[in-house]
VEXBA-494827 format. One line per 5 residues: number of its first residue (from 1); for each residue x, y, z negated of N, C-alpha, C, CB. Coordinates in steps of 0.001 Angstrom, whole numbers, plus 524288, in hexadecimal, padded with zeros to 5 digits. Atoms other than C-alpha are relative to their C-alpha. Last residue first. Glycine has a CB too. Layout:
NUM	X:Y:Z:X:Y:Z:X:Y:Z:X:Y:Z; ...
// end
This chain:
119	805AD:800B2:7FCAC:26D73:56C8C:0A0A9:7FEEA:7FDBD:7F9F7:7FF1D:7FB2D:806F5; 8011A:7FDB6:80698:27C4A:5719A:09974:7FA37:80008:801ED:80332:8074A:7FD2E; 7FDE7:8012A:80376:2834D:56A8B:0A5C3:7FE36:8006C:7FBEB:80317:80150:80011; 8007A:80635:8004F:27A22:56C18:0AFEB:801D9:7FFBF:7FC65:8020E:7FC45:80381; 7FD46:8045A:7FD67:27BE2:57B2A:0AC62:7FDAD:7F9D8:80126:80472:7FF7D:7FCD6
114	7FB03:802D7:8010D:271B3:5826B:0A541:80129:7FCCB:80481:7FFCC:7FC96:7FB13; 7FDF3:7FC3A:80565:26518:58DC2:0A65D:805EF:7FCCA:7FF2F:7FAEA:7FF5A:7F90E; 7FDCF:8032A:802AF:25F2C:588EA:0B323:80345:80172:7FB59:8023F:7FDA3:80300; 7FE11:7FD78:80669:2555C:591FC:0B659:80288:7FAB7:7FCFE:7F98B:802BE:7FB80; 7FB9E:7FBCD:7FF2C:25988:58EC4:0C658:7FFE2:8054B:7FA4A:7FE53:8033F:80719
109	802CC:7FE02:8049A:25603:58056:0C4E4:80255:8065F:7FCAB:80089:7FAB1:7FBD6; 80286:80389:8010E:25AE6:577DA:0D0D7:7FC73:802D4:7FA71:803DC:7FAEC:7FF78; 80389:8004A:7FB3B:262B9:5848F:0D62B:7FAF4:7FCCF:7FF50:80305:7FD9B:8048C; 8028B:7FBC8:7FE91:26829:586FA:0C9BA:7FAD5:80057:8015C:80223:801A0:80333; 803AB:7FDEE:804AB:26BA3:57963:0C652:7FE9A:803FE:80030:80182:80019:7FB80
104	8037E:803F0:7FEF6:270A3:57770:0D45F:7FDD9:80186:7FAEE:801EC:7F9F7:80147; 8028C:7FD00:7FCA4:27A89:585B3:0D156:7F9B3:7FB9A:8015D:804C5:80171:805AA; 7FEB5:80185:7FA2C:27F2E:57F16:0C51E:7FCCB:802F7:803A3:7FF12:7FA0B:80131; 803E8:80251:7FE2A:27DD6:5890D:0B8BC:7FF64:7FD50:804C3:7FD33:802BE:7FFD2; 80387:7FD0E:7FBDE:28AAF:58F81:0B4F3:7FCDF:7FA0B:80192:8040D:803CA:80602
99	8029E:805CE:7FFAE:29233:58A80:0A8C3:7FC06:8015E:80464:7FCCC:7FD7D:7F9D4; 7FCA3:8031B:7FDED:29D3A:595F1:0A700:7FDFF:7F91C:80237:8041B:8003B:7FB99; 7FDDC:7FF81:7FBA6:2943A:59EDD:0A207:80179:7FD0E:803F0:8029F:80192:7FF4C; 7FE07:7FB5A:80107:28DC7:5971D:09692:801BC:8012C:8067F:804DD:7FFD4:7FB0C; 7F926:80202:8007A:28BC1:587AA:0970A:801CB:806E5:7FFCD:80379:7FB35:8076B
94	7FDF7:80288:803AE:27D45:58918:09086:8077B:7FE85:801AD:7FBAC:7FABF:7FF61; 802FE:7FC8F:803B5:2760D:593F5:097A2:80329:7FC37:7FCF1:7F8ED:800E3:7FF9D; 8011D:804B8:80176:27CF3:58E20:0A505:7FF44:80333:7FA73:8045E:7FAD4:80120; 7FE33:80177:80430:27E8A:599E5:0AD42:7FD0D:7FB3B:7FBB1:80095:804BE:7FE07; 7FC8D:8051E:7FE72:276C3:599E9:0BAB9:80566:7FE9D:7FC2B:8024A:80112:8065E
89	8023E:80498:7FB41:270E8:5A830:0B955:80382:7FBB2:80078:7FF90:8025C:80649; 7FEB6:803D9:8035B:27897:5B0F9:0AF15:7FD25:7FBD8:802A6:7FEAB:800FC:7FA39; 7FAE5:80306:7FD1E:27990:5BB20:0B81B:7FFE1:7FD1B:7FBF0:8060C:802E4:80193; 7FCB7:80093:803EE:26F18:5C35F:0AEBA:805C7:7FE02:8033F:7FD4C:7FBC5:7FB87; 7FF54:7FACB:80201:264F3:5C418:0B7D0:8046C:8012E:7FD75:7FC5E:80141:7FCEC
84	7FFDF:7FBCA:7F9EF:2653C:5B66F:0BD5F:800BF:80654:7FE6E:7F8F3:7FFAC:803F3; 7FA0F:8004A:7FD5A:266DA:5B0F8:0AF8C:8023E:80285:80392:80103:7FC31:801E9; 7FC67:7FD0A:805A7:259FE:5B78D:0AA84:8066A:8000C:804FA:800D0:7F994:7F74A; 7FEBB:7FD3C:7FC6F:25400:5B168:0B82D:80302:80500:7FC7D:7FAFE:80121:803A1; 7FDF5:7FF9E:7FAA2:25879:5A58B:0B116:800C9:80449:802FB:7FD7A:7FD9E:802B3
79	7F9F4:7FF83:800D5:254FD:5A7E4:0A3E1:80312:80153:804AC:80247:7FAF8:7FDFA; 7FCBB:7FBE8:80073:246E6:5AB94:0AAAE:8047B:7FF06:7FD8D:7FDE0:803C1:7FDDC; 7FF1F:7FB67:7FB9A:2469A:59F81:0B159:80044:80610:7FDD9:7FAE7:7FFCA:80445; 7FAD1:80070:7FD91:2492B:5971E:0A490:800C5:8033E:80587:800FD:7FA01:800F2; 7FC4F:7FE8B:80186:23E87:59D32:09DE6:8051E:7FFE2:802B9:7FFE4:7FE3B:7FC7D
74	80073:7F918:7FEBF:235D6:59B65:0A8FA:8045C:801F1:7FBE7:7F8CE:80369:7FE4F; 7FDEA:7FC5B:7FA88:2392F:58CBA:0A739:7FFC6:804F6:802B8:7FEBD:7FE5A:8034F; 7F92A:80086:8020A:2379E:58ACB:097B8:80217:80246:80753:802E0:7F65E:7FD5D; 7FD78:7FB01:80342:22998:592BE:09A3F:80591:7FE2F:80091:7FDF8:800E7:7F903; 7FF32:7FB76:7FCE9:22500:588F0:0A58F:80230:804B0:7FD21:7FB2B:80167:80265
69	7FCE0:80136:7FC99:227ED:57D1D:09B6E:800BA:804FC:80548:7FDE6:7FA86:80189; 7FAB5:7FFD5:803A9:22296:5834C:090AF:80570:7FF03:8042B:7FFA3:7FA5E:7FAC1; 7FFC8:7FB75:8009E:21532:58600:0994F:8067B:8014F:7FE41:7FB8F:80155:7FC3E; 7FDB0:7FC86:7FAAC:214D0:57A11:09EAA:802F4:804DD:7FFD0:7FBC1:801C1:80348; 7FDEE:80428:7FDB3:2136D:571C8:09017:803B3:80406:805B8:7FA3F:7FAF7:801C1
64	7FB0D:7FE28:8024B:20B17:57DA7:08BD4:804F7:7FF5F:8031B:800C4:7FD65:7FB31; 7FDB8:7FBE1:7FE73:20267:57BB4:096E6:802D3:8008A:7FD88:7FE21:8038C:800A9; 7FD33:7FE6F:7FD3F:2025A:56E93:09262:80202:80457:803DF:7FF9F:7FDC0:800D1; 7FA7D:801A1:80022:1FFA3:57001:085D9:801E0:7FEDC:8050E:800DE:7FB80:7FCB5; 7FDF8:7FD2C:80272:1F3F2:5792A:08937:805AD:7FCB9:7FFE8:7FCDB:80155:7FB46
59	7FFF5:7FDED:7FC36:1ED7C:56D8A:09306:802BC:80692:7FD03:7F9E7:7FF32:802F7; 7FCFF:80246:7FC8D:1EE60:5649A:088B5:8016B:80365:8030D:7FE28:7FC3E:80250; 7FC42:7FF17:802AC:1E6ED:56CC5:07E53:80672:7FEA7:80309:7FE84:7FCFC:7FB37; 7FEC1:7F9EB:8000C:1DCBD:57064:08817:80650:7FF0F:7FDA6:7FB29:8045B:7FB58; 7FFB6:7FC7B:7FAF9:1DB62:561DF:08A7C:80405:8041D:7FFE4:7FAD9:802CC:800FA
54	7FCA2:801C1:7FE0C:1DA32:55EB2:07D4C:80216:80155:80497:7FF33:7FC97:7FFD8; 7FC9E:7FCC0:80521:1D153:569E0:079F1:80647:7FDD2:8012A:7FD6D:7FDA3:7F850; 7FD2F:7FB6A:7FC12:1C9B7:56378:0866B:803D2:803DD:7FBD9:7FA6D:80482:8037D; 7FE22:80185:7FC65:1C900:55517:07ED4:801F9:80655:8043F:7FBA0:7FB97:801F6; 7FBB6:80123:800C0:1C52D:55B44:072BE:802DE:7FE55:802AA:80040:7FE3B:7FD8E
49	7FF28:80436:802FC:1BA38:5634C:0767C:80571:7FDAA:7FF88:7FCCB:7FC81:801AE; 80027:80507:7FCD1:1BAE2:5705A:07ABA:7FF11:7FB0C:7FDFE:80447:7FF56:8024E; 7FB82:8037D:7FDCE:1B572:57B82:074B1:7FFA8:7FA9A:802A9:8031E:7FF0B:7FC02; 80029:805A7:7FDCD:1AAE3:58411:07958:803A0:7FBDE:7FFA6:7FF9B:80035:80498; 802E2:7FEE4:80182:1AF16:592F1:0751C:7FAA6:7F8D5:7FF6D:7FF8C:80578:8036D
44	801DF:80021:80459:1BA2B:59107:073C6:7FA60:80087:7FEC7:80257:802F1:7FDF0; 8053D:7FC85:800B2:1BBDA:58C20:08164:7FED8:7FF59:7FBC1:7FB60:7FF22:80302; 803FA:80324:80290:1CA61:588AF:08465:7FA4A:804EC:7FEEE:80337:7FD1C:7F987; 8050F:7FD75:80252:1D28B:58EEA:08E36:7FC81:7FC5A:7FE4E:7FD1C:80358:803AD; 80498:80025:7FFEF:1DE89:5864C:08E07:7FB3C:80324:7FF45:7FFF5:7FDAD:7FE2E
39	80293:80208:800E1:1EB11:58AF3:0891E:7FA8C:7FEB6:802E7:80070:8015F:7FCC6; 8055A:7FE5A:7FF5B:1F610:590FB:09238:7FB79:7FB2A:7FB45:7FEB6:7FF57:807E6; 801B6:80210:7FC47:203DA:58B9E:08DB8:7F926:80219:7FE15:80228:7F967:80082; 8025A:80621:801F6:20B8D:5962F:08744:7FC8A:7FF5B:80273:7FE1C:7FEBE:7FAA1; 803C3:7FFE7:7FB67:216C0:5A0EA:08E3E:7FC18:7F8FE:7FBAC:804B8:7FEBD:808F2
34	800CE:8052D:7FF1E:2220D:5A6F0:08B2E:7F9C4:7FF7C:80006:802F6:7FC85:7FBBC; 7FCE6:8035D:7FD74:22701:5B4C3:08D9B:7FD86:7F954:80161:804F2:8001E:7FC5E; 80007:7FC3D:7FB13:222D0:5BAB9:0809B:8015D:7FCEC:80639:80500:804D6:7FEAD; 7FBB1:8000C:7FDE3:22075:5B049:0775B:7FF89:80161:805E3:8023A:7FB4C:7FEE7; 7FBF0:8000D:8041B:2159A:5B1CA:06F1B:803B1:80087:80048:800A2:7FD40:7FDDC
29	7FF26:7FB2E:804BB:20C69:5B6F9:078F2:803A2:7FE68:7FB84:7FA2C:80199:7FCEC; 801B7:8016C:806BD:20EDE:5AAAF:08099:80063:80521:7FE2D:8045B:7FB92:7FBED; 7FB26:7FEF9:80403:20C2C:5AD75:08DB9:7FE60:7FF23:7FB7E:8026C:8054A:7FFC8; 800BF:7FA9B:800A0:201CA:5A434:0957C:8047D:801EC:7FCF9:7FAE4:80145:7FD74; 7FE4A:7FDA4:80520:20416:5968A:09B12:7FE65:80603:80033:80681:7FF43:7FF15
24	7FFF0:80437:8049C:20070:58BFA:0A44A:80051:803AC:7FAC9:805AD:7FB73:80070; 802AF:80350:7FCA8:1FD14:59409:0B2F2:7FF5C:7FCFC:7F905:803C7:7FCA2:80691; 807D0:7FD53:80112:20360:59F69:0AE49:7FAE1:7FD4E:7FFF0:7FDE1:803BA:8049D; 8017E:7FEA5:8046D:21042:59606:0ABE9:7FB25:80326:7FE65:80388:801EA:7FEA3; 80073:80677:803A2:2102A:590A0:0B7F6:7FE98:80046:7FA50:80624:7FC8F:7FFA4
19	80421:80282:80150:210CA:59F89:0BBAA:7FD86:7F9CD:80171:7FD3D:8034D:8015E; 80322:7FDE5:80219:21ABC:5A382:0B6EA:7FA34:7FE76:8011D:80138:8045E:800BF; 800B2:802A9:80573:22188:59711:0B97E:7FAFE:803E6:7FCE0:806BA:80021:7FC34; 803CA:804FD:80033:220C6:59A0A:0C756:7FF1A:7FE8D:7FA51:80286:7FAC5:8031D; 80693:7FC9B:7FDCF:22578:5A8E0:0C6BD:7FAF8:7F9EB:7FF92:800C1:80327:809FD
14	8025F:7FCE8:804E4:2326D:5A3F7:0BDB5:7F83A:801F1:80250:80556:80732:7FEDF; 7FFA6:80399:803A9:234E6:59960:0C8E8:7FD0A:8040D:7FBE5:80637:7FD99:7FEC4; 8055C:8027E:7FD64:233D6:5A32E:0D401:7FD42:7FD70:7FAF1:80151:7FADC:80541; 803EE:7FB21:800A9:23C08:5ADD0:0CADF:7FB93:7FCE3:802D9:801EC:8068F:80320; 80217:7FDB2:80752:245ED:5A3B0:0C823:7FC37:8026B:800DE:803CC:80468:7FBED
9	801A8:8049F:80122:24601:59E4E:0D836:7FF6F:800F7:7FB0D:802F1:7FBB9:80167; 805B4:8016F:7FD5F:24790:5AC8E:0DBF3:7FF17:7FB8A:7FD96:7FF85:7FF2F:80666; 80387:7FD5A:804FC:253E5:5AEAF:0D047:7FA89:80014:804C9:802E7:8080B:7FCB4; 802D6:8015D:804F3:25A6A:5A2C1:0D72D:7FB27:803D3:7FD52:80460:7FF9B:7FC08; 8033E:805CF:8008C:259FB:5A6AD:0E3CC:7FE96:7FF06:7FBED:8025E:7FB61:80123
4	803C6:7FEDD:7FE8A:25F6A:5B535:0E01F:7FB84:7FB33:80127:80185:802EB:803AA; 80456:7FED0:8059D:268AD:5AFA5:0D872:7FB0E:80029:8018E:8009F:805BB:7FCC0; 8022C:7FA64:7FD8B:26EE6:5A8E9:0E5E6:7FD02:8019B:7FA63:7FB19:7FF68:8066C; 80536:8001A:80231:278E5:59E5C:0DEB0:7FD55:80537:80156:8002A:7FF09:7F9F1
// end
């Protein structure tokens, strides 16, 4: 297993999400690190009617929606390039030492956190 491959393809992956995520989301001041879905610029000063409120409201839940889903996978790339640092890269987080991460599950998904077995 070349690390060096892997930890390029983590750091491509971590650079695309960032911004996928600039594109849908802003940081959460509440939670350092993470990240909530962009709202709508609305016009207080002119509101909308009830059909574009809807809208707006739609178009918030699903940035959320993206947003949760591009946060759970940046998490999992930094564990990963965690792992890489650490030599703990390609251990199975649930069989312990002795349960090493298949090399195809790697390769096919290289912040893979468990075995086939403990998937």
């Amino acid at each position: 297993m070349n690390t060096d491959e892997i930890k390029q393809k983590l750091t491509e992956e971590k650079a695309l999400l960032e911004r996928e995520l600039s594109d849908v989301a802003v940081a959460d001041s509440e939670n350092p690190g993470g990240y909530v879905g962009k709202e709508p610029d609305m016009n207080d000063e002119n509101p909308a009617d009830v059909l574009e409120e809807g809208h707006e409201q739609e178009v918030f839940s699903r940035n959320q929606a993206i947003t949760n889903d591009l946060e759970m996978r940046l998490v999992n790339i930094n564990k990963a390039l965690d792992a890489l640092e650490n030599h703990r890269y390609g251990v199975c987080n649930k069989g312990g030492e002795d349960h090493p991460i298949e090399e195809d599950r790697l390769e096919a998904n290289p912040a893979a956190t468990t075995c086939k077995d403990h998937m």
